[in-house]
C-alpha positions as CSV (number, residue, x, y, z in Angstrom):
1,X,-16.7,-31.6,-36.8
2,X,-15.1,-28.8,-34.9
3,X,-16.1,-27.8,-31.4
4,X,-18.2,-25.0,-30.6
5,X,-16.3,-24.7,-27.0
6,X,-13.2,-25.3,-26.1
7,X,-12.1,-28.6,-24.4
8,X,-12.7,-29.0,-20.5
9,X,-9.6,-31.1,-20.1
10,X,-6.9,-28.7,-21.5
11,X,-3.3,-29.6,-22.0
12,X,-0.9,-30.0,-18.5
13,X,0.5,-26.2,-18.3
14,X,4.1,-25.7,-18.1
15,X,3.9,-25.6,-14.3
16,X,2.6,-29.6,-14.2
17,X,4.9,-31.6,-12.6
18,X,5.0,-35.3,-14.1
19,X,5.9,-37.9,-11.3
20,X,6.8,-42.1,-12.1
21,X,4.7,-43.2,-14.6
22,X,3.6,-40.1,-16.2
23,X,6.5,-38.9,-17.2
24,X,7.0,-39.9,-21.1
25,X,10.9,-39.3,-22.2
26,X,12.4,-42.7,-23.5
27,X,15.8,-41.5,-21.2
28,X,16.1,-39.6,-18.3
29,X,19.4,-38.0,-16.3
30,X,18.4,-39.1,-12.9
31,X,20.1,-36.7,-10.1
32,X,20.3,-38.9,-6.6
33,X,18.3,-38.1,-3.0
34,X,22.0,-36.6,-2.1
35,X,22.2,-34.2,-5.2
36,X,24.8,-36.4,-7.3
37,X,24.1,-37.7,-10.5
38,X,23.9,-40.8,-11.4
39,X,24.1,-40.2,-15.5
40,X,21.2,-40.9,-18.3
41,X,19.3,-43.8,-17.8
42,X,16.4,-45.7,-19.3
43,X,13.0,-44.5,-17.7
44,X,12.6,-48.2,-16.5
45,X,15.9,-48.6,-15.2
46,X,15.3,-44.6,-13.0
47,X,11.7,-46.0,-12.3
48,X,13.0,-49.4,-11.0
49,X,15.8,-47.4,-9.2
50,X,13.6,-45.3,-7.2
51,X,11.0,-48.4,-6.2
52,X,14.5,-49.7,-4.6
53,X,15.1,-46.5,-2.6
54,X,11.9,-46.2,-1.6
55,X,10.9,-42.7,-3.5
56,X,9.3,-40.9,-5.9
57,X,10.9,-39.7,-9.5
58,X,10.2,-36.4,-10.0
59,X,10.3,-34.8,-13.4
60,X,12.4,-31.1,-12.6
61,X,13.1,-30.1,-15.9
62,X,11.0,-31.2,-18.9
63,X,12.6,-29.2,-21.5
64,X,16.1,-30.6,-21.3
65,X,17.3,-33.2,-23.9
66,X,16.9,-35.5,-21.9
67,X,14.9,-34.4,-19.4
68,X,16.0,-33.9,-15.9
69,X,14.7,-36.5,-12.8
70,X,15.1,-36.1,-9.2
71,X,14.7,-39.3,-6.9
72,X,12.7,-38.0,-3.8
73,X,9.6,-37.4,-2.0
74,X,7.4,-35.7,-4.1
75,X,5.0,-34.3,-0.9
76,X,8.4,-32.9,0.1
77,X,9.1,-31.7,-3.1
78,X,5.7,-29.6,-3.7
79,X,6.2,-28.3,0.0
80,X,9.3,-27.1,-1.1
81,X,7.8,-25.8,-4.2
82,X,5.2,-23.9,-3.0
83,X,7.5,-22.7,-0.2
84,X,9.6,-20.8,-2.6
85,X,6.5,-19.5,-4.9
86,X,5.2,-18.1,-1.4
87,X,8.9,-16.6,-0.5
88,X,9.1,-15.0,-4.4
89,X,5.7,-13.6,-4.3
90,X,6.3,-11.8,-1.3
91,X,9.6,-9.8,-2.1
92,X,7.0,-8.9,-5.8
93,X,5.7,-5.4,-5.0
94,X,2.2,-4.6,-6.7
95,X,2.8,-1.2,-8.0
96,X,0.0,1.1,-8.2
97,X,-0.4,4.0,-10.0
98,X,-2.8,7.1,-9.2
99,X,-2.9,10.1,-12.5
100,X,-3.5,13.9,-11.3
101,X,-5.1,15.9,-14.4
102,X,-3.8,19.2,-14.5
103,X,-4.8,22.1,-16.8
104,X,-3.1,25.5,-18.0
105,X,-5.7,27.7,-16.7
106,X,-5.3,26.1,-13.7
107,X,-6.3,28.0,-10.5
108,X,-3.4,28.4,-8.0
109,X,-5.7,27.3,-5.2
110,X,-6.5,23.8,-7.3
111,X,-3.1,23.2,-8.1
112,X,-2.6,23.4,-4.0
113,X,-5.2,21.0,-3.7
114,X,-3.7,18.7,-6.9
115,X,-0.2,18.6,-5.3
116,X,-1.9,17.3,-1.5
117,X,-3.2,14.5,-3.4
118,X,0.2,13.7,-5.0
119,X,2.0,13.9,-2.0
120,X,0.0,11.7,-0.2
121,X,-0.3,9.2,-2.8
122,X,3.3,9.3,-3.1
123,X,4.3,9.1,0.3
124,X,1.6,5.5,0.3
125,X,4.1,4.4,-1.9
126,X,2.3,4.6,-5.2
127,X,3.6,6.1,-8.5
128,X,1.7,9.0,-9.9
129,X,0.7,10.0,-13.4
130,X,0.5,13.4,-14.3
131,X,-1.4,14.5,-17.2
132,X,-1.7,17.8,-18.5
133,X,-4.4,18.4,-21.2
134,X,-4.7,21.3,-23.7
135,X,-8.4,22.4,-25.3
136,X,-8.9,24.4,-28.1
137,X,-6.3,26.6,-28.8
138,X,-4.5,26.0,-26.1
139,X,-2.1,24.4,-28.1
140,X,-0.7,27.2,-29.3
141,X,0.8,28.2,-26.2
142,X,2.0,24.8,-25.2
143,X,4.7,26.4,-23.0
144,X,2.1,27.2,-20.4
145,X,1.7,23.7,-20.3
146,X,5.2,23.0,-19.3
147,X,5.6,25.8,-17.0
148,X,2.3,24.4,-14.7
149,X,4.5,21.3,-15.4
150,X,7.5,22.0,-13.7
151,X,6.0,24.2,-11.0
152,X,4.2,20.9,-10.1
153,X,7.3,19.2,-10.0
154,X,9.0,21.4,-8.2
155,X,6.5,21.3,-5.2
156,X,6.5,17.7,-5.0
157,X,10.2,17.2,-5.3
158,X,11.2,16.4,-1.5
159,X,8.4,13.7,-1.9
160,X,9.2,11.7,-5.6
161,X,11.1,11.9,-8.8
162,X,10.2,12.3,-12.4
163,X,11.1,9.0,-14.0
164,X,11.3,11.2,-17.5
165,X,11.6,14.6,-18.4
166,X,7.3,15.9,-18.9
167,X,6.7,14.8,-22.9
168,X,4.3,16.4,-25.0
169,X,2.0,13.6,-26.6
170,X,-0.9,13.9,-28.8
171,X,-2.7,17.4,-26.7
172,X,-1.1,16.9,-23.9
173,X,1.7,16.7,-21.5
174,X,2.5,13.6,-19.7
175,X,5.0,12.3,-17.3
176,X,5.3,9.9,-14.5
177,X,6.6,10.0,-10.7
178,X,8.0,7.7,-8.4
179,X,8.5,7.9,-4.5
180,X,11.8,8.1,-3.4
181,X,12.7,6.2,-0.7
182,X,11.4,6.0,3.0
183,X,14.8,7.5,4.4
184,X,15.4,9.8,1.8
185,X,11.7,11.2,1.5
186,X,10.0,13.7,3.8
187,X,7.8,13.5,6.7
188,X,4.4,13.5,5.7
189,X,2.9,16.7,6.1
190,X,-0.6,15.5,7.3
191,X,0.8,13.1,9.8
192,X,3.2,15.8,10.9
193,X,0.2,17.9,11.9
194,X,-1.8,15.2,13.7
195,X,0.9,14.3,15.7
196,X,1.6,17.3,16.6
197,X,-1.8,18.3,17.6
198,X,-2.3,19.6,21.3
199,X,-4.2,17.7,23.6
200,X,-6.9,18.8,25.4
201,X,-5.6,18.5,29.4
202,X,-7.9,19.5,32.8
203,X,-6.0,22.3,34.4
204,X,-5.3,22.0,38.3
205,X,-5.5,25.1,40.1
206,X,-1.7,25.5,42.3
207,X,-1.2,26.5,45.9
208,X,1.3,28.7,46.7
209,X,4.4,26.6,46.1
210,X,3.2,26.1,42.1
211,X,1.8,22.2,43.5
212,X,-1.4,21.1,42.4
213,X,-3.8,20.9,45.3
214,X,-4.5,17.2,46.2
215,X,-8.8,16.2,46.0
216,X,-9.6,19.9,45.1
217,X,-12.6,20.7,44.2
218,X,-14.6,23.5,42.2
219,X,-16.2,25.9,44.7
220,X,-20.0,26.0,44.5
221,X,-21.0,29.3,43.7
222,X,-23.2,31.0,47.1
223,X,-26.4,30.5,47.2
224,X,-28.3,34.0,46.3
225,X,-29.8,35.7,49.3
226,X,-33.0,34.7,50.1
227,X,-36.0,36.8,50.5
228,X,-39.3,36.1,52.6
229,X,-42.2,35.4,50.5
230,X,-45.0,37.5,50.4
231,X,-45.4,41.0,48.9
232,X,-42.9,43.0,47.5
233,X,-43.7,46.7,49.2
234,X,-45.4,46.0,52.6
235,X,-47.7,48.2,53.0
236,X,-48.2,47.5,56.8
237,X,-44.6,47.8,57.1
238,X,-44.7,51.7,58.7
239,X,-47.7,50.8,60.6
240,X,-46.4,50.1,65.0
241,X,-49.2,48.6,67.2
242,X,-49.4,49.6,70.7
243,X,-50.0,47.1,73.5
């Protein structure tokens, strides 16, 4: 009767390392704690002679005829192991890949807009697809296409370079760049502009020598002049009493 689900115990993957008594090969070349080898063996024989040394055999290479064994620690060994994985993953660069979608009736002002986004995409250090796409009978003047193309191309060339020349596929036009490098690439233009941005500074008024003038502060403005209260045309103003 066949299974409806796969197994849960699934066979070692390549990356399993067998240690002593799981590993299966009638002989073994054994290669000593001190690199040497010590020539093909019987897997008893390799297994009794690493119980003498005090150490581990370690299956390194399962697919040789016979199969390759290492006398040593195996903790130190899948340190080491994993050590090197971590060291190889890190020089691996994930490349990503952003596409710009272009047309021919493209407006000159969108095509600004299309070739900011591929700069800065570009100068992230991501590859960018562009993709030109013809309607209708569009395709009739495919030339067009190609002309937006290159103009695009053109714009973006201080920042990346076409890894092919622009092919026309299916109903459209495709082709993909790359950044160039950091010291070969220019300054990004949005970075250029922040950092170049002024800064707001408080202006110090100057004294006669051109020194700013130590603790000064903004004069007050005078205090309008004050009027008595009462009303605004006297009328007993003209009137003088005699004693």
């Amino acid at each position: 009767m066949s299974r409806p689900f796969p197994s849960r115990n699934p066979p070692f993957s390549a990356s399993f390392t067998r240690v002593n008594g799981k590993i299966r090969a009638r002989e073994v070349r054994v290669i000593g704690t001190d690199g040497q080898q010590l020539g093909v063996l019987a897997l008893g024989d390799a297994l009794n002679m690493a119980r003498a040394n005090g150490v581990d055999l370690v299956e390194i290479a399962p697919n040789a005829v016979p199969p390759v064994c290492r006398l040593g620690d195996y903790g130190k060994f899948r340190y080491e192991q994993a050590k090197r994985d971590k060291e190889s993953r890190k020089h691996q660069h994930a490349t990503k890949v952003k596409e710009v979608q272009l047309s021919p009736k493209i407006d000159p002002h969108d095509l600004g807009v299309k070739i900011e986004h591929a700069v800065a995409f570009l100068c992230e250090d991501m590859k960018v697809k562009v993709h030109l796409k013809f309607r209708g009978r569009e395709m009739a003047h495919t030339e067009i296409g190609f002309q937006v193309v290159n103009k695009f191309l053109d714009e973006i060339a201080p920042y990346g370079h076409q890894d092919f020349e622009p092919k026309l596929i299916g109903r459209g036009i495709n082709v993909m760049i790359s950044p160039l490098p950091r010291n070969k690439r220019a300054r990004n233009p949005h970075q250029s502009e922040a950092s170049h941005a002024p800064n707001a500074q408080p202006r110090l008024e100057n004294n006669n020598n051109g020194s700013p003038l130590p603790n000064e502060r903004p004069h007050a403005p005078e205090p309008a002049e004050l009027k008595p209260e009462g009303f605004t045309n006297n009328p007993f103003e003209q009137i003088s009493v005699n004693g």
